[in-house]
C-alpha positions as CSV (number, residue, x, y, z in Angstrom):
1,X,170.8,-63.3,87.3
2,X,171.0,-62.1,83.8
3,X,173.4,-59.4,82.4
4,X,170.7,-56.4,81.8
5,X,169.5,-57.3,85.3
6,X,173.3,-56.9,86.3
7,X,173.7,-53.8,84.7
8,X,170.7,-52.4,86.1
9,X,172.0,-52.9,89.4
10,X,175.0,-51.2,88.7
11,X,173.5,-48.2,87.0
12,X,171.2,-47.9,90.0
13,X,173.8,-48.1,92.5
14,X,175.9,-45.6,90.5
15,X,173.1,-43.2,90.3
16,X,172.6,-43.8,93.9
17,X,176.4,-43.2,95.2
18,X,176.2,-39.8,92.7
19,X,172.7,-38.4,95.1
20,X,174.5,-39.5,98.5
21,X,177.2,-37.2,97.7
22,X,174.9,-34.5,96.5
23,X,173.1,-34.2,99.5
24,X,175.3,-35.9,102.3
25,X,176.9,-32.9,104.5
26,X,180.2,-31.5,102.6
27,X,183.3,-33.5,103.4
28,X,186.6,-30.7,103.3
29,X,189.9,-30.7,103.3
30,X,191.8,-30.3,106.5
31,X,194.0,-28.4,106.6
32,X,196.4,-30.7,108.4
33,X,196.1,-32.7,104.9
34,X,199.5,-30.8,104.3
35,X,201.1,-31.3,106.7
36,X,203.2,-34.4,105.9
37,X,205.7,-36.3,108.3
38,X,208.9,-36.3,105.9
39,X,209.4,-32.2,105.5
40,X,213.5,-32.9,105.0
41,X,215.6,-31.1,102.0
42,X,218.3,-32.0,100.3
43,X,220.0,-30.5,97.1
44,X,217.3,-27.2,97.5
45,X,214.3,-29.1,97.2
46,X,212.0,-29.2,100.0
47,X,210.1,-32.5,100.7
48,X,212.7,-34.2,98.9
49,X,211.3,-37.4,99.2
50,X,207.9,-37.3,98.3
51,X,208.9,-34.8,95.5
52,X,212.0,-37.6,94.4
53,X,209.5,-40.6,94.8
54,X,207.0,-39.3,91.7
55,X,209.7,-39.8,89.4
56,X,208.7,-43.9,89.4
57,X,204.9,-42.8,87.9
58,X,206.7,-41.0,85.1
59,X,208.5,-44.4,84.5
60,X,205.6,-46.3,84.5
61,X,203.4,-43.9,82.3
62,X,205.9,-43.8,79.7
63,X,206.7,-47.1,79.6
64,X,202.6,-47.8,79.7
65,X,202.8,-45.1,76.4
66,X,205.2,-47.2,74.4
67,X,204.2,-50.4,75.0
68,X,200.4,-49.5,73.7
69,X,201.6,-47.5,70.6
70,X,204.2,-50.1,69.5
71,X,201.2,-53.2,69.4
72,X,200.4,-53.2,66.0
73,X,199.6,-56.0,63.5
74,X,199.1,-59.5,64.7
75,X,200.6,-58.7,67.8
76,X,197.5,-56.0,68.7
77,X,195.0,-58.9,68.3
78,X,196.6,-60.5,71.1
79,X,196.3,-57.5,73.8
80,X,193.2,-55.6,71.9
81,X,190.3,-57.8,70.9
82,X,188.6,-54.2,69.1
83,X,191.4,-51.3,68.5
84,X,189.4,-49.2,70.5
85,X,190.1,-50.9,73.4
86,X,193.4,-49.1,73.5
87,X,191.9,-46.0,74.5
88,X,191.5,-46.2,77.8
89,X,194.5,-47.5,78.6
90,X,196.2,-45.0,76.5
91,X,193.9,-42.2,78.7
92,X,195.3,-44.1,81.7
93,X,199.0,-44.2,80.8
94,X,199.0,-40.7,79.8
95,X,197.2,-39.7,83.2
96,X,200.0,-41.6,85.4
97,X,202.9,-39.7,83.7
98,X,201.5,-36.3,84.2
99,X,200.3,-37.1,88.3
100,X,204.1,-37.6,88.2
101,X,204.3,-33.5,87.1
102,X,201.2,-33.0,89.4
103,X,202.2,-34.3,92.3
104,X,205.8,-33.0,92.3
105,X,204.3,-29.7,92.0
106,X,202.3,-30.2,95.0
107,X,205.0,-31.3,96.9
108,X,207.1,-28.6,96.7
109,X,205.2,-26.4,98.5
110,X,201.6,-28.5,99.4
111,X,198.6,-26.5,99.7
112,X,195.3,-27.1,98.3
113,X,195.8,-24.4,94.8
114,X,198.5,-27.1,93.7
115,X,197.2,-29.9,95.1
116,X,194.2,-30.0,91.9
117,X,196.9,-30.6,89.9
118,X,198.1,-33.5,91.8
119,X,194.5,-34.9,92.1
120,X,192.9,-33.9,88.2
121,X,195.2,-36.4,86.6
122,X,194.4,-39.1,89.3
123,X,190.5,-39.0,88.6
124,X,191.0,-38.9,85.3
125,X,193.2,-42.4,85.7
126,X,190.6,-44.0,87.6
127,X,188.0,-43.2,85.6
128,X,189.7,-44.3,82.4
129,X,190.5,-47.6,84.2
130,X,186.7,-48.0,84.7
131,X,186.3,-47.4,81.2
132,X,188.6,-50.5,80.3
133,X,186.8,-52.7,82.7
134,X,183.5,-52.0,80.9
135,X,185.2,-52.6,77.8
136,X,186.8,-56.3,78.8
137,X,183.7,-57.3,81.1
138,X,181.1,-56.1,78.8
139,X,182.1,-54.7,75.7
140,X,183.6,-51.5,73.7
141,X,179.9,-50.6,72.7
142,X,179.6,-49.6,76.3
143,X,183.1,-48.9,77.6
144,X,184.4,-46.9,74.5
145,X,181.3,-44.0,74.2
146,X,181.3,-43.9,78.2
147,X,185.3,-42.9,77.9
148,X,184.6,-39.1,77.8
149,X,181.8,-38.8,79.8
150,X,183.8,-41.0,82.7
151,X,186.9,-38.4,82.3
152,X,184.9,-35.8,82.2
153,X,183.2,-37.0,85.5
154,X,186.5,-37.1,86.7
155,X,188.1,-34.3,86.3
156,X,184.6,-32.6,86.7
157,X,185.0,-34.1,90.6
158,X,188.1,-32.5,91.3
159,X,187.2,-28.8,89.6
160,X,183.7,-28.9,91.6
161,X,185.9,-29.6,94.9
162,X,188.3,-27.1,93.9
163,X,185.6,-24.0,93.2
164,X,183.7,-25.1,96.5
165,X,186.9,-24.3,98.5
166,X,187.5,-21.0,96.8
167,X,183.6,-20.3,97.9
168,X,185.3,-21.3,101.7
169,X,182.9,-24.5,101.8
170,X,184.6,-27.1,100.9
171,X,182.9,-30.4,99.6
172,X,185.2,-33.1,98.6
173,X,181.9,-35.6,98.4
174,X,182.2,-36.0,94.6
175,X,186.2,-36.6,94.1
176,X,185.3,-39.5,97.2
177,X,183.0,-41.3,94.7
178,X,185.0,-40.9,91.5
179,X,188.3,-42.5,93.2
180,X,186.4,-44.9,95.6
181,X,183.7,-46.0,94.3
182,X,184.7,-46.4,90.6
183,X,187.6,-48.8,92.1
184,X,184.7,-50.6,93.5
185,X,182.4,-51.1,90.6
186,X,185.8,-52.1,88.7
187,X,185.9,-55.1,91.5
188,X,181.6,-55.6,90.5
189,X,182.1,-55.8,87.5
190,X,184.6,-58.2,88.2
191,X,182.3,-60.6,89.7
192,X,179.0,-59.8,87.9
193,X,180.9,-60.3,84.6
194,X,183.5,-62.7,83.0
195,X,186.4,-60.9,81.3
196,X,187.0,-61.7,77.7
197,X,190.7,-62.1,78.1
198,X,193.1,-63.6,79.9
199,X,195.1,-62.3,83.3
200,X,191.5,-61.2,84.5
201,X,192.5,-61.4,88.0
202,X,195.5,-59.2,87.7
203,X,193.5,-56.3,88.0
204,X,192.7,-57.2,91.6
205,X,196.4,-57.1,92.1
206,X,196.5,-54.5,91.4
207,X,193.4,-52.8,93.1
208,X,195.3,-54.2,96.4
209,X,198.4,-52.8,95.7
210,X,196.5,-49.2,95.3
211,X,194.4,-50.0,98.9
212,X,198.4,-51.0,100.1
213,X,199.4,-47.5,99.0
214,X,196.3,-45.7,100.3
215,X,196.8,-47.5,103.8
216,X,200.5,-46.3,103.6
217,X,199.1,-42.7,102.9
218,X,197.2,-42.8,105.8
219,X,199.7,-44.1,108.4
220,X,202.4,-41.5,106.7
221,X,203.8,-40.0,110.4
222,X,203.4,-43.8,111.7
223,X,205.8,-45.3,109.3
224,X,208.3,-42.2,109.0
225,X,208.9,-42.2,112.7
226,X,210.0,-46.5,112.4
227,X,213.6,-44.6,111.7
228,X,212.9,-41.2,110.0
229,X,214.4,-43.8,106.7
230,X,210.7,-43.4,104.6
231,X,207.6,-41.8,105.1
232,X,204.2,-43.7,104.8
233,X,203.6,-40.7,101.9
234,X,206.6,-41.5,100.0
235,X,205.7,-45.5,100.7
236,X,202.3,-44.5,98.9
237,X,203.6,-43.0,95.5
238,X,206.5,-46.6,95.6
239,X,203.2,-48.7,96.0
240,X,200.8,-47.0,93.6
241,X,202.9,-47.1,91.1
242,X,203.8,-50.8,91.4
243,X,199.7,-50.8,91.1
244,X,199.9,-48.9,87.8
245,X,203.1,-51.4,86.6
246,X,200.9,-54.7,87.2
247,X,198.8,-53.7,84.9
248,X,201.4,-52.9,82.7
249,X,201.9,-56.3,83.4
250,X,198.9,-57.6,82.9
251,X,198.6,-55.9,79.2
252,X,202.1,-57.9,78.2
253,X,200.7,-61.0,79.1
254,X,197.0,-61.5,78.7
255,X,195.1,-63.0,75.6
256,X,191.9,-62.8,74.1
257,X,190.3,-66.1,75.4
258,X,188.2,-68.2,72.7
259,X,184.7,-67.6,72.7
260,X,185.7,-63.6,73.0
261,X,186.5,-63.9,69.0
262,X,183.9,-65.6,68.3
């Protein structure tokens, strides 16, 4: 199968995941969403420990923001084939410190008004991780102009959601694909298309580490009541950021492989 006929497939499939969530039946936001296991305080802040826990994503996004504007010279040409390549990743970085501010936010008193500011920078993240993928599998001619229109898609999700609840029907069908399904054309374009550097792989690593963390969200009351010690909620942020560190990780170490430079 040839690349356009890859790329077709994609774009089809994209298209057809955006026109399922037009028309499938609104998905909202129970209520219940809120209500998370670990409600303890300590020091006046309520939900200390999924407020505390964020502070690891402000780590990790800073640390993300040094790293890519302190590659210069010779040692750029071995993370960024192109210079634009950074942007992305610089989009991404930026997006992980500010869920950090987001999320704590929410936390402090969850409901869904606060909880857009929790979920805008996390679209935006994904979407700017997509746009690196298309950058490395295909090339910066695609991945580079699709940057804005991706975050823009994005945070587009998560305002559409947010006015649909303030109408009382709330349709969370488009934030679904933009955090879901852009993780899974990341993993296709993984397999339809070689990367152009080395460490290639590590973004799967990372993808699991973020389905660990999703899987922790999910069994929140599960894990907390093991021995009221964590949360499956507080597990999540611990997890996702690991996610966002490997592929810190994966920046530090990978290369431009041969025929890339050619």
């Amino acid at each position: 199968m040839g690349n356009r006929r890859r790329l077709w497939i994609l774009g089809i499939l994209s298209a057809g995941m955006l026109l399922v969530a037009a028309i499938a039946p609104p998905i909202s936001q129970p209520v219940e969403y809120h209500q998370f296991a670990d409600q303890r305080t300590y020091f006046g802040i309520s939900n200390f420990f999924n407020v505390a826990s964020n502070i690891i994503f402000l780590f990790v996004g800073i640390a993300g923001l040094m790293f890519l504007l302190n590659v210069h010279g010779s040692i750029a040409s071995k993370v960024f084939i192109e210079p634009s390549e950074r942007w992305p990743y610089l989009v991404l970085f930026a997006s992980v410190t500010m869920a950090c501010i987001g999320s704590i936010y929410y936390h402090l008193a969850p409901d869904n008004n606060r909880l857009v500011w929790d979920r805008l920078p996390i679209a935006m993240g994904v979407m700017a991780l997509l746009a690196a993928t298309l950058n490395e599998r295909i090339g910066p001619r695609v991945g580079v102009p699709l940057l804005p229109v991706l975050i823009a898609m994005g945070a587009g999700s998560v305002m559409h959601w947010n006015w649909s609840e303030q109408r009382g029907a709330g349709n969370l069908n488009f934030y679904i694909v933009v955090q879901f399904y852009s993780l899974l054309a990341v993993i296709l374009l993984g397999i339809f298309f070689p990367s152009r550097y080395t460490r290639g792989t590590d973004v799967y690593m990372a993808l699991a580490l973020y389905g660990l963390a999703k899987l922790a969200e999910i069994g929140d009351r599960q894990i907390y009541d093991l021995g009221h010690v964590i949360s499956g909620h507080t597990a999540k942020h611990v997890v996702a950021a690991l996610a966002i560190y490997w592929i810190l990780r994966m920046l530090t170490k990978r290369r431009p492989l041969p025929h890339s430079m050619e």
